[in-house]
C-alpha positions in Angstrom: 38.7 43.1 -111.4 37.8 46.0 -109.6 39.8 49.1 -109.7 41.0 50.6 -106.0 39.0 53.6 -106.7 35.7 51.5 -107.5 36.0 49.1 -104.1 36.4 52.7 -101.8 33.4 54.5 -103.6 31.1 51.3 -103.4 32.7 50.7 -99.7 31.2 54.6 -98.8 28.0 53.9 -100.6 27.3 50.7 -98.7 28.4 53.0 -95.9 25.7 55.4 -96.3 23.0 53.0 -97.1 23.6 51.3 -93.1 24.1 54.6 -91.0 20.3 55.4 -91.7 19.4 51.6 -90.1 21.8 51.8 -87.7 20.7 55.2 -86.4 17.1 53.8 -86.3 18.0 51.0 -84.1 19.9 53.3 -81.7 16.9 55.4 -81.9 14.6 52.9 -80.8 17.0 51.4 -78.0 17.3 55.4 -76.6 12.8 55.1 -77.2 12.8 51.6 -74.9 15.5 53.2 -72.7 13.7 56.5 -72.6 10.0 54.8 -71.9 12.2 53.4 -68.7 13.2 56.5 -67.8 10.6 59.0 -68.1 8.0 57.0 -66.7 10.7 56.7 -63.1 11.3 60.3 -63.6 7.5 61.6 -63.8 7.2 59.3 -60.8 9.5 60.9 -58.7 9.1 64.5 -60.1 5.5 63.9 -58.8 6.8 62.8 -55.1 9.0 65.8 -54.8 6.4 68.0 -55.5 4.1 66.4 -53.2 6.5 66.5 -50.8 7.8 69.9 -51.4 3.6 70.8 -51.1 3.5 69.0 -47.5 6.9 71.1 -46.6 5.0 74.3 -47.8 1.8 73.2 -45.9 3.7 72.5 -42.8 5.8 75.8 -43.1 2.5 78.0 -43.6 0.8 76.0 -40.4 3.7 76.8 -38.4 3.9 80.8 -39.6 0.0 80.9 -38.7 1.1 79.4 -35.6 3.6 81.8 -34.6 1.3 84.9 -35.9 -1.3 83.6 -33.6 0.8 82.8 -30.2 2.9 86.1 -30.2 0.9 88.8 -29.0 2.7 92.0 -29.7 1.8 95.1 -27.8 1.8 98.4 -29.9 2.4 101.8 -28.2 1.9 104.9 -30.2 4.5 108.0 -28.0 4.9 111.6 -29.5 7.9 113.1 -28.1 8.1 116.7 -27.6 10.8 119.3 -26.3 10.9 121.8 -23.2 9.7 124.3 -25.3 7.0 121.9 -26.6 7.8 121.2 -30.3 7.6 118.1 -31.8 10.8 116.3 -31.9 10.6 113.8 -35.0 14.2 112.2 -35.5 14.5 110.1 -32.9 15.4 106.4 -33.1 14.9 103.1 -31.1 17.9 103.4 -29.5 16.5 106.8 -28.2 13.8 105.0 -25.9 13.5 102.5 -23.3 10.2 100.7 -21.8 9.2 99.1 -18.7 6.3 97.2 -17.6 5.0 97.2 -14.0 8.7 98.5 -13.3 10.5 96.1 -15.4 12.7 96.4 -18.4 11.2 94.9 -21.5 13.1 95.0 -25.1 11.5 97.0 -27.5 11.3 94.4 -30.8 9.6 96.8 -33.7 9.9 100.2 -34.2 8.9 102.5 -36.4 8.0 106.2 -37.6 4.3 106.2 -38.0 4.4 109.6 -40.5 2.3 107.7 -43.4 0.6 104.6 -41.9 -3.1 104.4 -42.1 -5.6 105.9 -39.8 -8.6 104.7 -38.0 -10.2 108.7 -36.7 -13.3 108.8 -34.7 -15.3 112.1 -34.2 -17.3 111.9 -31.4 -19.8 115.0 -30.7 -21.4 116.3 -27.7 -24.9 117.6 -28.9 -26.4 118.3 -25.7 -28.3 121.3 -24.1 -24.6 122.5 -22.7 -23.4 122.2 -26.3 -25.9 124.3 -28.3 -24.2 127.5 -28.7 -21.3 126.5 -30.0 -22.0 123.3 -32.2 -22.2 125.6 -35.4 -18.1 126.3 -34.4 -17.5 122.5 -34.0 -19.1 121.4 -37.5 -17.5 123.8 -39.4 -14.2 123.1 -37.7 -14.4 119.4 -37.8 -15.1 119.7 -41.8 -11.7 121.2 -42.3 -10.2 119.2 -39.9 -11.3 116.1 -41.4 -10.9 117.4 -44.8 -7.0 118.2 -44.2 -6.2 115.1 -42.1 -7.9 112.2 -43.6 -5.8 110.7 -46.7 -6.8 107.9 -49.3 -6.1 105.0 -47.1 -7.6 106.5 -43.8 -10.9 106.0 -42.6 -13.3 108.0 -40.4 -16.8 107.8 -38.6 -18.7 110.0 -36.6 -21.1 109.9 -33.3 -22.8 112.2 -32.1 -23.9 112.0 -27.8 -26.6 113.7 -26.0 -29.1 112.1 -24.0 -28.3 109.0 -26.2 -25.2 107.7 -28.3 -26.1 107.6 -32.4 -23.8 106.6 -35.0 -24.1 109.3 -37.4 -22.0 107.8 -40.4 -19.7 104.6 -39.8 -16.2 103.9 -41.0 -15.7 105.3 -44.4 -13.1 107.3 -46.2 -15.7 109.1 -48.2 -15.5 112.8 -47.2 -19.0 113.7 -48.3 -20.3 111.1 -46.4 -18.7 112.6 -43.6 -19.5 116.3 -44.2 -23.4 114.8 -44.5 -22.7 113.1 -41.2 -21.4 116.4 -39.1 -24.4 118.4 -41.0 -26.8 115.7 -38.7 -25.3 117.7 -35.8 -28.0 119.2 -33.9 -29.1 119.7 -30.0 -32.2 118.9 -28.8 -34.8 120.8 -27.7 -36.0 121.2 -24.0 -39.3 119.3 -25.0 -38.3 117.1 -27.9 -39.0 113.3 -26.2 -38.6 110.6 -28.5 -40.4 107.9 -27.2 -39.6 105.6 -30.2 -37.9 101.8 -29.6 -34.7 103.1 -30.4 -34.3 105.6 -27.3 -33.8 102.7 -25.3 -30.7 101.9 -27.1 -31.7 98.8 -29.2 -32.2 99.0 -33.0 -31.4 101.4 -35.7 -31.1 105.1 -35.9 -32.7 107.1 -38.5 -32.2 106.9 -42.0 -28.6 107.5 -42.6 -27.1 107.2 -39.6 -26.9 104.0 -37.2 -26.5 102.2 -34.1 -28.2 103.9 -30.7 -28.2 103.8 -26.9 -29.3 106.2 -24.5 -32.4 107.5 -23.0 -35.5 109.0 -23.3 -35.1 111.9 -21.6 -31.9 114.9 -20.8 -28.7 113.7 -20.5 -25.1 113.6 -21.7 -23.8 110.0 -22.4 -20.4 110.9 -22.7 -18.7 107.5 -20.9 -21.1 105.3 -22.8 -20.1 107.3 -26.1 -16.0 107.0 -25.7 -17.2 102.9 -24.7 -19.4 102.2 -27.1 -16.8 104.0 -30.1 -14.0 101.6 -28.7 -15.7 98.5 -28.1 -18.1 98.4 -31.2 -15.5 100.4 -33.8 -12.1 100.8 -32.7 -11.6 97.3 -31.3 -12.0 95.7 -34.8 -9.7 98.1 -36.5 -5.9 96.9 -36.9 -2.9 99.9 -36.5 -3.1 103.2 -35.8 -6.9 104.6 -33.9 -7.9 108.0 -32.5 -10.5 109.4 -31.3 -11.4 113.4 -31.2 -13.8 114.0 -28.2 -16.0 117.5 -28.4 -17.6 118.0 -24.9 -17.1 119.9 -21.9 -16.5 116.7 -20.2 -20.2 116.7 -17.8 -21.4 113.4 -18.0 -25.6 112.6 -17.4 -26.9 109.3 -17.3 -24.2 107.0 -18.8 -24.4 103.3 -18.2 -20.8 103.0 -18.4 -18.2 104.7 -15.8 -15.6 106.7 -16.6 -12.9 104.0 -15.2 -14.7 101.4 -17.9 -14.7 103.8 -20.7 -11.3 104.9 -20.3 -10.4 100.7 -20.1 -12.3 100.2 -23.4 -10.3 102.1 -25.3 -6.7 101.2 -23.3 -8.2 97.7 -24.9 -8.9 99.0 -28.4 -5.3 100.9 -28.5 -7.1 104.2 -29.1 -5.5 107.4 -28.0 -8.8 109.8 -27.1 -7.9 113.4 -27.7 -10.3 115.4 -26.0 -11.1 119.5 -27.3 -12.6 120.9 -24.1 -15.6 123.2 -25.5 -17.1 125.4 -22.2 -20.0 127.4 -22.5 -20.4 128.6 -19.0 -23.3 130.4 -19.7 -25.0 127.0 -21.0 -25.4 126.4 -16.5 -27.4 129.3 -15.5 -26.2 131.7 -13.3 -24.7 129.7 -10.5 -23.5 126.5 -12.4 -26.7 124.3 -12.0 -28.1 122.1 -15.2 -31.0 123.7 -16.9 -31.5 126.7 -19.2 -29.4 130.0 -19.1 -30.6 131.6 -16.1 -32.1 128.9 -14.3 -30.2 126.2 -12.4 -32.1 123.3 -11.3 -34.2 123.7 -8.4 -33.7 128.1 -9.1 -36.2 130.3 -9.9 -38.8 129.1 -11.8 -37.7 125.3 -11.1 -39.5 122.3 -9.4 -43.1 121.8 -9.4 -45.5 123.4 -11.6 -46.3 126.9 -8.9 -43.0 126.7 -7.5 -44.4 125.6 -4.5 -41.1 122.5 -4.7 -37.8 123.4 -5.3 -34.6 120.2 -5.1 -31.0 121.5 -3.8 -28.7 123.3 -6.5 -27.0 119.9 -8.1 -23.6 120.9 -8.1 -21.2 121.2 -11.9 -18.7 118.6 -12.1 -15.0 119.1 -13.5 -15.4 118.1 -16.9 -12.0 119.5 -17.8 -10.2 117.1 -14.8 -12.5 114.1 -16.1 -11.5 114.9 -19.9 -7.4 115.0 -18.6 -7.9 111.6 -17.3 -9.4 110.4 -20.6 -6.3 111.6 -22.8 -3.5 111.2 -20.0 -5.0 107.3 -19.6 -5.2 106.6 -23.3 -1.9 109.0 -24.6 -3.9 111.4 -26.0 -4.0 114.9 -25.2 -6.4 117.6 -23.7 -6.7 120.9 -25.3 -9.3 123.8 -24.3 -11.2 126.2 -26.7 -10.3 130.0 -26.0 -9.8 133.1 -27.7 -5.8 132.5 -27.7 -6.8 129.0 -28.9 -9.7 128.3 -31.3 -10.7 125.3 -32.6 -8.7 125.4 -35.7 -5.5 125.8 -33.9 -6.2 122.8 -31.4 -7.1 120.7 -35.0 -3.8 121.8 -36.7 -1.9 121.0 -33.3 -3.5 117.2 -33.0 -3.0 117.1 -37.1 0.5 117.8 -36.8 0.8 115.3 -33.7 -1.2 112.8 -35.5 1.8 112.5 -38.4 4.5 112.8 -36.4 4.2 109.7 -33.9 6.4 106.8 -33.1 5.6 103.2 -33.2 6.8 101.2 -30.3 6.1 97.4 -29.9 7.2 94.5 -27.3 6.5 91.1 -26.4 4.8 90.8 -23.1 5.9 87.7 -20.7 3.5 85.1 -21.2 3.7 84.2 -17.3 2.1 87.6 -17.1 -1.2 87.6 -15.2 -4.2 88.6 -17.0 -5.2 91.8 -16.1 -4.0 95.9 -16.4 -0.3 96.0 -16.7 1.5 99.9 -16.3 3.9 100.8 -19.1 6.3 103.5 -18.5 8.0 104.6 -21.5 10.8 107.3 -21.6 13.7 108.5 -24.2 17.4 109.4 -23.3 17.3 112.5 -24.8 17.2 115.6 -22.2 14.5 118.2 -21.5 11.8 115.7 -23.6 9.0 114.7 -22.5 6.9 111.3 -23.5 3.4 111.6 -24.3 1.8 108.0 -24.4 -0.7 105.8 -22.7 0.0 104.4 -19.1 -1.2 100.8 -19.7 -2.4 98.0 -21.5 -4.3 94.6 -20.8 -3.5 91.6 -21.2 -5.4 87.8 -20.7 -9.0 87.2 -22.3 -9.9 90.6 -23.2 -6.8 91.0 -25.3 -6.7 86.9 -26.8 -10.2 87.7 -28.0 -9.7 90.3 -30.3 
């Protein structure tokens, strides 16, 4: 007979010998249970993927929905003082809007200090220009050389009697400096009977696009329309452009209502630097060499024996304050007490120091120009920003 002690250690060793086989068979009942499972779970792991990829799907279609039907109109406003200074603190709160005399709520708002820039140079190389087109090159090189940052960009035109794209959009600065060293004014005999003076094809090597004419003229209007329509309207945010002229239009194509509406369309504030050489007009304000107005001494028919009526100047400076007060630029004249590299440090410092306005307009709004009137609460300040924007198939289509 077996001892107590004997019938408990063989009772543990039996013990021992059936957990091993009874783990196994709960093992394989937890495998068939788990082959049950897993395949179930897979299953709907898979559906709520698929269907959290269809809710994804549907949420991005709807967000490039509502990107696409809100149209957001963006107005650029630098606010200055009585005494004129900059005034750079101001909040949303400060301003309010109206559109063709009603109130609208102003929905972003920000301080446009360090947002990109879009900056188009736009030079006036004609006879009227020669004398001081040295000034303006080496000007515009340390303008653009102080101004433009890593993420702006730049491009520059040059207009006489045709429109050339000297260097497009870049933010290479050498490129640009090779650009303004283009600058030139033709001569009283240079014709260029090529293609291209008829404004189709390319310019010469290294510079781009033309339009204009084979003979003297000054294509202002169909420079500032061509710079907006071609460049400006393609760009997204913040665009200027940095007109050099003394505002006497020759031959354009374009009017000076539709070049001012091509870049009210392209958001581009147009600063305009008047540059007047008086002595470019001959003695009593006609075109043609110093000395000599059209139809003067020396003029018509070869032996003078045909002279045409003195062709009046035209009021380039009014025509160049309706550009900027149109588009919320400003106008600024060359002069002794003003040079050119006081007028750049002023539109720099303006250029940095803007505000960012933008509003919903009704979408029972006609198609068509719409008149903005933007003003703050602060006293004495005054509002310097573009009269009006437009709305309907010219806008949709950008």
């Amino acid at each position: 007979m077996r001892s107590s002690t004997q019938l408990m250690t063989a009772a543990i060793a039996t013990d021992r010998s059936l957990r091993p086989i009874a783990d196994l068979k709960r093992g394989a009942r937890m495998l068939v249970l788990l082959s049950l499972i897993l395949p179930l779970s897979d299953s709907r792991l898979a559906q709520g993927r698929q269907n959290q990829s269809v809710q994804d799907s549907n949420a991005s279609q709807q967000a490039t929905t509502v990107s696409v039907d809100v149209k957001v109109v963006n107005v650029l406003a630098t606010v200055r003082d009585k005494h004129g200074k900059i005034i750079p603190d101001l909040t949303k709160d400060d301003f309010t809007l109206q559109e063709d005399g009603r109130p609208v709520t102003i929905r972003y708002f920000a301080k446009e200090t360090d947002l990109p820039l879009t900056l188009g140079l736009l030079v006036d190389t004609s006879l009227s220009q020669r004398r001081v087109l040295d000034q303006e090159r080496t000007a515009s090189k340390t303008f653009l050389d102080q101004v433009l940052r890593d993420k702006d960009t730049a491009f520059v035109i040059h207009f006489d009697r045709e429109v050339e794209l000297l260097q497009d959009l870049t933010s290479s600065r050498p490129k640009l400096e090779a650009a303004l060293e283009l600058l030139h004014t033709p001569s009283m005999n240079d014709q260029d009977n090529s293609p291209d003076s008829t404004g189709s094809g390319q310019g010469q090597p290294g510079g781009g696009r033309r339009r204009g004419m084979q003979h003297g003229g000054t294509l202002l209007y169909d420079a500032l329309y061509l710079a907006s329509n071609e460049l400006m309207l393609k760009q997204p945010g913040r665009k200027a452009l940095i007109v050099l002229t003394d505002g006497v239009d020759r031959g354009s194509k374009e009017s000076l209502e539709s070049a001012i509406a091509s870049a009210q369309r392209a958001d581009t504030l147009v600063y305009s630097v008047l540059f007047q050489d008086d002595e470019a007009y001959g003695d009593r304000g006609g075109f043609g060499r110093p000395g000599m107005g059209r139809g003067g001494t020396g003029g018509g028919w070869p032996g003078g024996g045909r002279r045409y009526p003195q062709e009046e100047r035209p009021d380039g400076k009014k025509v160049l304050e309706q550009i900027s007060k149109e588009t919320g630029g400003g106008l600024y004249k060359v002069s002794k007490k003003e040079p050119i590299e006081a007028i750049y440090s002023s539109i720099q410092e303006e250029l940095r120091n803007q505000y960012s306005l933008g509003f919903t307009p009704d979408k029972a709004d006609p198609a068509g120009y719409h008149k903005l009137l933007l003003t703050t609460k602060q006293s004495d300040a005054t509002v310097q920003t573009r009269e009006g924007f437009y709305s309907g198939t010219e806008t949709a289509e950008r």
